[in-house]
DSSP file (Angstrom, degrees, kcal/mol; ACC not computed):
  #  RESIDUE AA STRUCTURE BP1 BP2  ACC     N-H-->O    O-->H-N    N-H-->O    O-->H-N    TCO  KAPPA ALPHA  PHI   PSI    X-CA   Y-CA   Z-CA
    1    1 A X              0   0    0      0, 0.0     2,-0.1     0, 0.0     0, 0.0   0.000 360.0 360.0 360.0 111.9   -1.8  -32.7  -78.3
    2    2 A X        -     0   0    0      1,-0.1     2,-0.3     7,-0.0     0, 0.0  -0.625 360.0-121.1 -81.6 135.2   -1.8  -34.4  -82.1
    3    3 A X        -     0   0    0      1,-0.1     2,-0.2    -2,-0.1     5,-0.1  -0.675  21.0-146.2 -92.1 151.5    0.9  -35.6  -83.3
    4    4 A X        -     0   0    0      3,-0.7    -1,-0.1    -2,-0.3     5,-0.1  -0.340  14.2-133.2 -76.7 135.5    2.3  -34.3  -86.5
    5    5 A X  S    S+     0   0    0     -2,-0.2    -1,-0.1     3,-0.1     3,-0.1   0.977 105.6  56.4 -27.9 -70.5    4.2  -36.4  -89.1
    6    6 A X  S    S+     0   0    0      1,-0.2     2,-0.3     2,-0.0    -1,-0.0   0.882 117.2  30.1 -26.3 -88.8    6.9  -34.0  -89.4
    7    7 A X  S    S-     0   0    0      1,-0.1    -3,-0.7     2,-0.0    -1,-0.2  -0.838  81.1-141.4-113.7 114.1    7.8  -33.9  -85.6
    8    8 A X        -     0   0    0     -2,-0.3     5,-0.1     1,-0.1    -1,-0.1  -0.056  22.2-117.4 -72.4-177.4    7.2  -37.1  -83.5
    9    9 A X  S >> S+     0   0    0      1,-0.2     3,-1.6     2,-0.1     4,-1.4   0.798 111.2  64.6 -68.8 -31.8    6.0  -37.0  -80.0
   10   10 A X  H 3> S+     0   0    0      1,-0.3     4,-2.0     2,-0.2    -1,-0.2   0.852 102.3  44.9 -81.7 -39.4    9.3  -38.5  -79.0
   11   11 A X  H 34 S+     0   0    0      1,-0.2    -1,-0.3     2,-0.2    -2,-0.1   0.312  93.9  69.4-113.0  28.0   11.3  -35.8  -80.0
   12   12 A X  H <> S+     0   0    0     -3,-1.6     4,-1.3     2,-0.1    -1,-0.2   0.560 113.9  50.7 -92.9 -31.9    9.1  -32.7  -78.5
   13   13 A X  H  X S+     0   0    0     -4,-1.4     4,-1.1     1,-0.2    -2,-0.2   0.919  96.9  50.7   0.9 -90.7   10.7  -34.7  -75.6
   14   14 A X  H  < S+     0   0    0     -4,-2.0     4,-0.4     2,-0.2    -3,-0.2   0.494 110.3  53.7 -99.4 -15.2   13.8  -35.2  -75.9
   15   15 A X  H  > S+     0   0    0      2,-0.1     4,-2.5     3,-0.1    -1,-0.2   0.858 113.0  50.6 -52.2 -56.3   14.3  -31.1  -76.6
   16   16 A X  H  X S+     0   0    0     -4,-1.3     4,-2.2     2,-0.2    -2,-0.2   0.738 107.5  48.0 -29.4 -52.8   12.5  -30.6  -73.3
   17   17 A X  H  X S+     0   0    0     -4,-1.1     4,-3.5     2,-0.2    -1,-0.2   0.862 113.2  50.0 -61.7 -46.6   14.5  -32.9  -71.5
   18   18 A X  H  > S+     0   0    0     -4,-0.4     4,-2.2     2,-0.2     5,-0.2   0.959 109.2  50.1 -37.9 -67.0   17.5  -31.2  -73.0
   19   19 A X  H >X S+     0   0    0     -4,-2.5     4,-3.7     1,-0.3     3,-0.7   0.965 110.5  48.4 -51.9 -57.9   16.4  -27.7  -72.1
   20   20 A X  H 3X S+     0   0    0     -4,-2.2     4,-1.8     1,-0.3    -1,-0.3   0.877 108.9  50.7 -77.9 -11.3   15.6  -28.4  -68.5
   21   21 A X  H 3X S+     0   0    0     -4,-3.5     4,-0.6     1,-0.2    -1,-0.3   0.835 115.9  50.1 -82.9  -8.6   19.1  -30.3  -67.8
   22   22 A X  H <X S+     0   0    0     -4,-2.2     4,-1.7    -3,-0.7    -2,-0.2   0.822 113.1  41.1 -45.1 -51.0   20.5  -27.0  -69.4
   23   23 A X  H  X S+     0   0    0     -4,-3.7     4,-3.4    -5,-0.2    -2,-0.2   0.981 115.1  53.3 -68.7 -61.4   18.5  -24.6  -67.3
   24   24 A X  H  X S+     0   0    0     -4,-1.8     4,-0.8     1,-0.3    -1,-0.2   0.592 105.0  50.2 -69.2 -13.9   19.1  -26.6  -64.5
   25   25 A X  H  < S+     0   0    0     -4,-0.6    -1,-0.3     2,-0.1    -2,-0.2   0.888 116.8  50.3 -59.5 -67.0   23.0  -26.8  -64.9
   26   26 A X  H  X S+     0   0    0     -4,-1.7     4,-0.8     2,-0.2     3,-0.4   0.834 106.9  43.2 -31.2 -58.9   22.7  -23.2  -65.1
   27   27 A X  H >X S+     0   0    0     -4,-3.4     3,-5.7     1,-0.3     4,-2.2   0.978 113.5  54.3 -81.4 -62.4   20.8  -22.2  -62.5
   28   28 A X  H 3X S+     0   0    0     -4,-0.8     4,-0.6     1,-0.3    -1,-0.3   0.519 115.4  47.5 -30.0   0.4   23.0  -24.9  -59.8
   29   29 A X  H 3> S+     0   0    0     -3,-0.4     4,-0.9     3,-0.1    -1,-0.3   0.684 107.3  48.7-108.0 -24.9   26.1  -23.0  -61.2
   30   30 A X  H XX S+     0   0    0     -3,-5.7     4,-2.0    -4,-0.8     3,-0.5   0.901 113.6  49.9 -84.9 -47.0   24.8  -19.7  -60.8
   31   31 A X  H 3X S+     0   0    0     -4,-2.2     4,-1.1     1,-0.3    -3,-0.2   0.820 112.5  48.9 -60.0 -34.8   23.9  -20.9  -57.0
   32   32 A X  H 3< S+     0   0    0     -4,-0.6    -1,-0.3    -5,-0.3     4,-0.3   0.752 106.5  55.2 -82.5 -16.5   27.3  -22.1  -56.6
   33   33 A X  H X< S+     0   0    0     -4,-0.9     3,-5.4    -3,-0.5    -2,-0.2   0.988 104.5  59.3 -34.7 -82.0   28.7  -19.0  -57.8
   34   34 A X  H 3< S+     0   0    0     -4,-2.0    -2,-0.2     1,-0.3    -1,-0.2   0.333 105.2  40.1  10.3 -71.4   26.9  -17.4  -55.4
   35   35 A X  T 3< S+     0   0    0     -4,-1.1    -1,-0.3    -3,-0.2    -2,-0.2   0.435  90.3 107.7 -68.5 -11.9   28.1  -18.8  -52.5
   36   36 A X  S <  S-     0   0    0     -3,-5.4    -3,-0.1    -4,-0.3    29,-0.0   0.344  80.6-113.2 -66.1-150.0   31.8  -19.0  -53.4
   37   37 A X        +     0   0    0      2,-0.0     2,-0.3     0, 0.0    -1,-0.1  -0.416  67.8 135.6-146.4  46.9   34.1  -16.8  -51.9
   38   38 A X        -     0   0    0     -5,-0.2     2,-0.1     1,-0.1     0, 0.0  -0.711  57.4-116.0 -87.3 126.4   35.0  -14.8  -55.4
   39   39 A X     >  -     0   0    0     -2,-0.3     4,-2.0     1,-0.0     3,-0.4  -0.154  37.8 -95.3 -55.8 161.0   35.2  -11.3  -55.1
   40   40 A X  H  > S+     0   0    0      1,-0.3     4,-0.5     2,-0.2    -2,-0.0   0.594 114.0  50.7 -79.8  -3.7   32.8   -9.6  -57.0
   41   41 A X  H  > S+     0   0    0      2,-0.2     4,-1.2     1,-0.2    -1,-0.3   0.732 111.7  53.4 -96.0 -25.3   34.3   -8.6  -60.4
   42   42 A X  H  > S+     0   0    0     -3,-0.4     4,-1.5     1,-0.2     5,-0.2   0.965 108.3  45.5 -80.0 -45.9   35.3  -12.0  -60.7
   43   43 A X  H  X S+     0   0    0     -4,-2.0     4,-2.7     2,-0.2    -1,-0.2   0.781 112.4  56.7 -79.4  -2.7   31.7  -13.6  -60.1
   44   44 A X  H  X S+     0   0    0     -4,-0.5     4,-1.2    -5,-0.2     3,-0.4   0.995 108.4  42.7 -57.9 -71.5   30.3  -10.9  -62.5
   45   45 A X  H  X S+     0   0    0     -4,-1.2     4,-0.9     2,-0.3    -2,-0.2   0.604 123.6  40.7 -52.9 -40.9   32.5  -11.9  -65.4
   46   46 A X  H  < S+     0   0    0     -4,-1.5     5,-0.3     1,-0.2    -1,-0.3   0.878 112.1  50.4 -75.5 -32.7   31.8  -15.8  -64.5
   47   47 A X  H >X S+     0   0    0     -4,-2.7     4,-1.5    -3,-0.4     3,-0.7   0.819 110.4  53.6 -76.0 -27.7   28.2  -15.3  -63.8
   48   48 A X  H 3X S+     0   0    0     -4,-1.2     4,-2.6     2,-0.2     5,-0.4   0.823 114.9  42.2 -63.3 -51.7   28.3  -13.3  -67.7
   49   49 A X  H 3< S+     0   0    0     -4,-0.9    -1,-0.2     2,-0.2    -2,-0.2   0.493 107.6  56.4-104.7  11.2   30.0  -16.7  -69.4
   50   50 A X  H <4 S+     0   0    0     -3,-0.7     3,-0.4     7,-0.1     8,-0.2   0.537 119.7  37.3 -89.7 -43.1   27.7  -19.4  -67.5
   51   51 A X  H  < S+     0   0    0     -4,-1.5     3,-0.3    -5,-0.3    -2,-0.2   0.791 123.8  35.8 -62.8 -20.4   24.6  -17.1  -69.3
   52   52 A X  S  < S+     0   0    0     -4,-2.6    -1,-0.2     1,-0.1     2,-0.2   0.827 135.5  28.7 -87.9 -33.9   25.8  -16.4  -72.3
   53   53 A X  S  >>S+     0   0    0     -3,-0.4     4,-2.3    -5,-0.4     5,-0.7  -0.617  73.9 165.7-118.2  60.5   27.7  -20.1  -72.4
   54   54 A X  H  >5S+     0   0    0     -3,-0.3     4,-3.7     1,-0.2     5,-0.4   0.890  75.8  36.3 -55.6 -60.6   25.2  -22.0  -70.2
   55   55 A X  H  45S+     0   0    0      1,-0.2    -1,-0.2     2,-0.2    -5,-0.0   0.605 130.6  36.5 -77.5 -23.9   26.4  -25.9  -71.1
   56   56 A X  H  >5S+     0   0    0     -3,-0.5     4,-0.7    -6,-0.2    -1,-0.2   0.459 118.0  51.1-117.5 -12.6   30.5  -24.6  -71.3
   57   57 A X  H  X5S+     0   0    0     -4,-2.3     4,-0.8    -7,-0.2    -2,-0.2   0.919 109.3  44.9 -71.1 -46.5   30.2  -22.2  -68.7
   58   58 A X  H >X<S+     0   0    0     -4,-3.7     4,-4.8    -5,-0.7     3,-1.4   0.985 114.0  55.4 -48.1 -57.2   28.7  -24.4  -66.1
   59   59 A X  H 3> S+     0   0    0     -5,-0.4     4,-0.9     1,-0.3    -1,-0.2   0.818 110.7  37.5 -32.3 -74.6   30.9  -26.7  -66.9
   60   60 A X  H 3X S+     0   0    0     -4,-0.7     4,-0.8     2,-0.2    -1,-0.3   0.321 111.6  51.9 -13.5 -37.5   33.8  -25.1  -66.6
   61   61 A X  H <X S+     0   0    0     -3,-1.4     4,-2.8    -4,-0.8     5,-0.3   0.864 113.7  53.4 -96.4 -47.1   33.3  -22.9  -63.5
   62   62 A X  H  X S+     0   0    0     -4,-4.8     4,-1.1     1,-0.2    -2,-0.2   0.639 111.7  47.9 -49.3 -23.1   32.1  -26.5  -61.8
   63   63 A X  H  X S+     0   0    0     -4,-0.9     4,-1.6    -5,-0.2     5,-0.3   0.965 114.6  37.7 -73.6 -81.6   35.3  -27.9  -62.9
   64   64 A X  H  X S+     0   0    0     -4,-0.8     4,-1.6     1,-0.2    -2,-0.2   0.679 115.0  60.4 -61.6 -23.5   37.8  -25.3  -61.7
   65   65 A X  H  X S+     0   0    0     -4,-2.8     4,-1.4     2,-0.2    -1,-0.2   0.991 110.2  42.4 -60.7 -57.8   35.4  -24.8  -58.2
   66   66 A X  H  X S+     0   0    0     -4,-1.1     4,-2.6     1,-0.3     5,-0.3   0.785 116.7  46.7 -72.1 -17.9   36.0  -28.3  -57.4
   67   67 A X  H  X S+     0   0    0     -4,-1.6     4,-1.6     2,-0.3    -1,-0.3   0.923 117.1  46.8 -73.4 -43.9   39.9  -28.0  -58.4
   68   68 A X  H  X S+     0   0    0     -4,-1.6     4,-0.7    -5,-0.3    -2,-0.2   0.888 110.4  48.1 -73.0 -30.8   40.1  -24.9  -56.5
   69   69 A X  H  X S+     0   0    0     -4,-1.4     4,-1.3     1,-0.2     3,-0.3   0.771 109.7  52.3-105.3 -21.9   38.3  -26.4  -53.6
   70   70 A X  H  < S+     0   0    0     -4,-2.6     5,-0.3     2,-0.2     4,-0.2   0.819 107.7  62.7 -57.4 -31.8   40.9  -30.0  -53.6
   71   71 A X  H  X S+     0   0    0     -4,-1.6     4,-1.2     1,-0.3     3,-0.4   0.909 104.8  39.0 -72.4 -27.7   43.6  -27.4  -53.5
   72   72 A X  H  X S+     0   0    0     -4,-0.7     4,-1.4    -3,-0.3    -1,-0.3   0.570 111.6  53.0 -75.4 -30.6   42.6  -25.9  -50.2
   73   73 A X  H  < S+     0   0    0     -4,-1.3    -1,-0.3     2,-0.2    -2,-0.2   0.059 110.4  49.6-104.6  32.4   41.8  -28.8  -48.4
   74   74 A X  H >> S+     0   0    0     -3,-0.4     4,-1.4    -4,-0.2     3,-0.5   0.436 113.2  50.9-107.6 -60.0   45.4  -30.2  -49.4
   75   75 A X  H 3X S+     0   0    0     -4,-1.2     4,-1.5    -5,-0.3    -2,-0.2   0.902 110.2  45.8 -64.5 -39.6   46.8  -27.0  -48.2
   76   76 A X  H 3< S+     0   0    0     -4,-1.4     4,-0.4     2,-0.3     3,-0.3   0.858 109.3  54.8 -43.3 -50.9   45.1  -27.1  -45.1
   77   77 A X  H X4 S+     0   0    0     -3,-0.5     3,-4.9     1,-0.3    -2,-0.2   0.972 112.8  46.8 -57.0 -76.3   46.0  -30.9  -44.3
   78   78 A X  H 3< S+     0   0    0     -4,-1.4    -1,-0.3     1,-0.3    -2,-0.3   0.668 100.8  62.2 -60.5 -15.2   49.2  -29.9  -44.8
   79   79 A X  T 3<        0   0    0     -4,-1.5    -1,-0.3    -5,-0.3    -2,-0.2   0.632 360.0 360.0 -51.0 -32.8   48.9  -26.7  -42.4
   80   80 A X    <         0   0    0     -3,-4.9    -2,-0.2    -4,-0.4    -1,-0.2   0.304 360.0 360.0 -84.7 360.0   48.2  -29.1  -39.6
């Protein structure tokens, strides 16, 4: 591939790089949707605002999964 002036090599990169930790954010959020234990209107509506909002959606649902999922295993301890 020749490189341009304009646009170095470095930073056909570092867009690339970008893109796939984006996608890849994405798709692992979508997978953990997936699996949760969400009823279905709810994983529609999430699965809708990680694709439309890949990089604050992921975020976000990964956040509140992991909150959700400390909350349960504190209620559980405490169940025994």
């Amino acid at each position: 591939m020749p490189e341009t002036p304009l646009l170095p090599a470095w930073y056909d990169f570092a867009w690339t790089a970008i893109l796939l930790v984006v996608i890849g954010l994405a798709v692992w959020s979508l997978v953990s949707l997936a699996q949760s234990k969400v009823d279905a209107p709810t994983k529609l509506a999430w699965a809708v605002f990680i694709i439309a909002l890949p990089i604050l959606g992921s975020v976000v649902w990964l956040v509140s999964r992991r909150r959700s999922f400390a909350q349960r295993k504190h209620s559980e301890e405490l169940a025994q």
